[in-house]
Residue, then its C-alpha position, 0 to 999 in steps of 0.5 A: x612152063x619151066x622146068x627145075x630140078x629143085x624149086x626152094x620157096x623162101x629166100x633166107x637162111x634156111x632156104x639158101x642153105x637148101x639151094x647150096x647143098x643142092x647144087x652140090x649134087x648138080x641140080x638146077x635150082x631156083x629160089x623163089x623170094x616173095x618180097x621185093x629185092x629191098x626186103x628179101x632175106x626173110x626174117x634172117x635179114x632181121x636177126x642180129x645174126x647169132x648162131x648156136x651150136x657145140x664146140x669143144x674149144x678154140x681150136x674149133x672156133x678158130x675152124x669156123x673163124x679162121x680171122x680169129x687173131x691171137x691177141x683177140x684169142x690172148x684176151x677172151x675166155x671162149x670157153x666150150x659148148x659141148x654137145x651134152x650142154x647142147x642137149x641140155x640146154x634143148x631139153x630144159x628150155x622145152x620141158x623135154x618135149x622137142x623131138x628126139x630125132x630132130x633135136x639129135x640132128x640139129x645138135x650133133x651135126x651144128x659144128x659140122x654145119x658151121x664149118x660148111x658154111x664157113x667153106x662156102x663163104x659165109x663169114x663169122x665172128x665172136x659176139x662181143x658186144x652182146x654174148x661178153x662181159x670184161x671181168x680181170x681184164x678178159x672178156x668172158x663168153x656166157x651163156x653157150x653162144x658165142x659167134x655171129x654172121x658177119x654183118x648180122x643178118x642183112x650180111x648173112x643174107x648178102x653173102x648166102x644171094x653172092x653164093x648162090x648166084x655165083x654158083x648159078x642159083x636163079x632168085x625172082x624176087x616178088x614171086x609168091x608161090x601159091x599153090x603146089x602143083x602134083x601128078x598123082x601123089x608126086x609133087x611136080x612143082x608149084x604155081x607162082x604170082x608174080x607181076x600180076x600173073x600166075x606161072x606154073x614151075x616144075x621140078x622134080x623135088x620142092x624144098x619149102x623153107x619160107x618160114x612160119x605164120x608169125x606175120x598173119x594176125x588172123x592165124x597168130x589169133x586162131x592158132x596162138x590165142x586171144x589178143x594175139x594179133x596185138x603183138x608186133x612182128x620184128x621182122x618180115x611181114x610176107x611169112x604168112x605161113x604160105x609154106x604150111x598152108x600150101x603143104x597143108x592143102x595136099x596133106x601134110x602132117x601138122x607138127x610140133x607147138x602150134x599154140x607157141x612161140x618166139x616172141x620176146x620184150x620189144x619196143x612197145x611203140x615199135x613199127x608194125x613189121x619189122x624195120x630193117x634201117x633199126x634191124x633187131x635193135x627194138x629189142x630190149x634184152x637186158x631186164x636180167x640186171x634190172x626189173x620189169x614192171x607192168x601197168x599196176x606197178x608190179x613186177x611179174x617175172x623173175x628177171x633172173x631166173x636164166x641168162x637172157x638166152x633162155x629166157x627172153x624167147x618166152x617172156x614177150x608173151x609173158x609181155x603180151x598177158x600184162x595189163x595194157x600189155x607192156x611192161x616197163x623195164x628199170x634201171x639204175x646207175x649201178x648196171x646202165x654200163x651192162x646194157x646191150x646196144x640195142x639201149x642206146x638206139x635213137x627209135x626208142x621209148x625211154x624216160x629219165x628220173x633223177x629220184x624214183x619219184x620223178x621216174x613214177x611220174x613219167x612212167x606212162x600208163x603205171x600206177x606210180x604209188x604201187x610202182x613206188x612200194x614196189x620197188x622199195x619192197x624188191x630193194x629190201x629184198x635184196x640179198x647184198x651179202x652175196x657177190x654180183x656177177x654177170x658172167x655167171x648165174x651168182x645167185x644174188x637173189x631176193x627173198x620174201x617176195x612173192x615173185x622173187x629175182x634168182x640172180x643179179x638181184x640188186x637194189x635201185x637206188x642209185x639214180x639218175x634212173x632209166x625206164x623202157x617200155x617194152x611190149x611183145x614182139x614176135x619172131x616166129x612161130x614154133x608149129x608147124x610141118x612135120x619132117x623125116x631124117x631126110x627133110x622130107x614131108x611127111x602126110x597125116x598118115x606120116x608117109x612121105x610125100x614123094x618130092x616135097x621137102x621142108x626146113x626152117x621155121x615152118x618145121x615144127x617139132x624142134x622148140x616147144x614152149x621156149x627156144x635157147x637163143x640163136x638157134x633158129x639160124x642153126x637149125x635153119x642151116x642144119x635142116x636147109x642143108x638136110x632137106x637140099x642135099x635129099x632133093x638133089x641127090x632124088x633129082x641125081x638118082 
């Protein structure tokens, strides 16, 4: 038997964050990773380490990202990202149904979290490569998401165990809680397998923060539907929603999308889990400047009708719902220049045509005569008259058909020509437990229960339907800092 002040199940983003602020109130913590020490870091480890949240200028990036140069300041349109863009962006992309309460916290305390983070060492910088397109010799930000962790996230993930461990943070790897243990109605800790054998832990508070059930095919079925447990997981194979299951065994309260979803366009003959020498490179995140077909050569998404940021979280599923369940995603001479780096890996599914016929023809599993009548419809749609513009929504659209592109329309015509097939990729799950202001977990009758605590993705009640891009790391950092600092100060009092 050993005694904790605070014992955080999980090892990424969210569940450092909870072990940091903890230890600012003096507590002993430890950090219980299930995966052995070469997958650790959860699915922070996995993303490409972007992170949303409100500021007001470069002053207040330059806070957060004090290497920030004046020649890289000189030839970059930052921007702003207010709070009220923040709400906004929230409340459209989850048809207003993300919780008032959390969705206050995650964005008025997102700046104020970022330059925690930045004070204990965590390191960020602009998202160049991906969130910026040089249009008059300047690059130009797009879309409310600007910065990124230094090194993504296998350096997020290595700078929050260096924090940790310097500030005296215990981390087993290959330790799997299994069950909570409790004194009455009081959490007192959990039990753990590890090495073969079961060990009871004590604490006086728990923070679970070991994400959701994405990487169980059994739940995404029972809980997410049908043909679920086709999809791929992009990254860790151990969230299996031990988390949720566990809290859910002693009654805590289910929350939030249980039937939804992160999940977006991913390389269709990806690995079955997530592999971190490719990282998120499966993804395929730029279909907004060209056009995604599927197994009957027709288009059936409006590519256009966001920035990729607040789209590409729903159209995995989208994806998932095709005939074989993939797509192909197409792309002319006119807009290769535009795609993200992820295009460019050498784990990729990609065929080449110098004419649409020859295209047609590689184009596994497609009707290549439909395809081709696809795309000569879509191309005298095409609205030419209108300005192209990646940096902005410009309106270039399509118009008479029956699923038209709302902006960056363009014909495909101009070849050698590129295709990607893409299947489903899912990142987490929105479902999950529900919390109180102070990161506490509540039961069924939505009492706390006294000494459990929760953050990251298997709180439910933040994203429905749909999800701005990086914010999971924000709320991540948001509520791991919340649910933290309420177990260490109930362990101080």
């Amino acid at each position: 038997m050993n005694a904790y002040d605070v014992i955080v199940v999980g090892a990424g983003n969210a569940a450092f964050c909870a072990a940091h602020a903890a230890t600012e109130r003096g507590a002993r913590v430890v950090v219980l990773e299930r995966a052995p020490f070469v997958e650790n870091g959860g699915n922070s480890r996995f993303t490409a380490g972007a992170i949303r949240f409100a500021y007001d200028g470069v002053d207040d990036l330059r806070t957060v990202m004090p290497d920030l140069g004046e020649e890289e300041i000189a030839r970059t349109d930052f921007g702003t990202y207010t709070q009220d863009q923040f709400f906004d962006d929230m409340f459209r992309v989850t048809h207003y149904r993300s919780d008032p309460m959390l969705c206050e916290m995650l964005v008025r305390r997102s700046f104020d979290t970022m330059k925690w983070m930045q004070s204990k060492g965590i390191r960020f910088q602009p998202i160049y490569g991906r969130q910026a397109f040089q249009v008059g010799g300047r690059f130009k930000f797009w879309g409310g998401l600007t910065v990124e962790a230094w090194g993504g996230g296998p350096g997020l993930i290595d700078a929050h165990t260096e924090i940790a461990r310097r500030n005296g943070v215990e981390i087993r790897y290959g330790c799997r809680a299994t069950e909570l243990l409790r004194d009455g109605d009081r959490v007192t800790g959990v039990r753990v397998k590890q090495d073969g054998g079961y060990e009871d832990l004590t604490a006086a508070s728990v923070v679970l923060a070991s994400g959701g059930f994405q990487s169980d095919p059994e739940m995404r079925t029972r809980y997410l539907g049908p043909g679920w447990e086709l999809a791929k997981v992009r990254g860790t194979r151990f969230n299996t929603g031990d988390g949720i299951t566990m809290a859910r065994a002693i009654g805590a309260a289910a929350y939030g999308n249980w039937s939804g979803c992160h999940a977006v366009g991913w390389d269709f003959n990806a690995s079955e889990f997530g592999d971190l020498a490719v990282g998120d490179g499966f993804q395929k995140h730029s279909y907004p400047f060209g056009v995604m077909v599927n197994a009957e050569g027709k288009r059936f998404v409006d590519e256009g009708a966001d920035f990729r940021n607040y789209t590409y979280a729903k159209y995995g599923r989208v994806i998932l719902e095709q005939p074989g369940n993939f797509a192909w995603q197409i792309f002319d001479q006119k807009t290769l220049h535009l795609l993200r780096d992820e295009y460019r890996i050498k784990q990729v599914t990609k065929v080449t045509g110098n004419t649409l016929d020859a295209l047609a023809a590689k184009l596994e599993g497609v009707d290549a005569a439909a395809f081709l009548e696809e795309i000569e419809s879509y191309n005298r749609a095409v609205r030419n008259d209108i300005p192209f513009n990646p940096n902005v929504k410009d309106g270039r659209r399509t118009e008479g058909l029956a699923v038209n592109k709302s902006n960056w329309a363009q014909a495909i015509d101009e070849g050698p020509f590129d295709a990607y097939q893409v299947g489903c990729g899912i990142t987490f799950t929105f479902g999950g437990l529900r919390i109180d202001e102070t990161g506490r977990v509540l039961d069924t009758d939505l009492a706390p229960i006294d000494g459990l605590f929760a953050a990251g993705e298997l709180v439910g009640g933040i994203f429905y339907f749909n999800y701005p891009g990086g914010t999971g790391l924000m709320a991540g950092s948001v509520f791991g800092r919340l649910a933290g600092d309420s177990a260490g100060r109930r362990e101080s009092k």
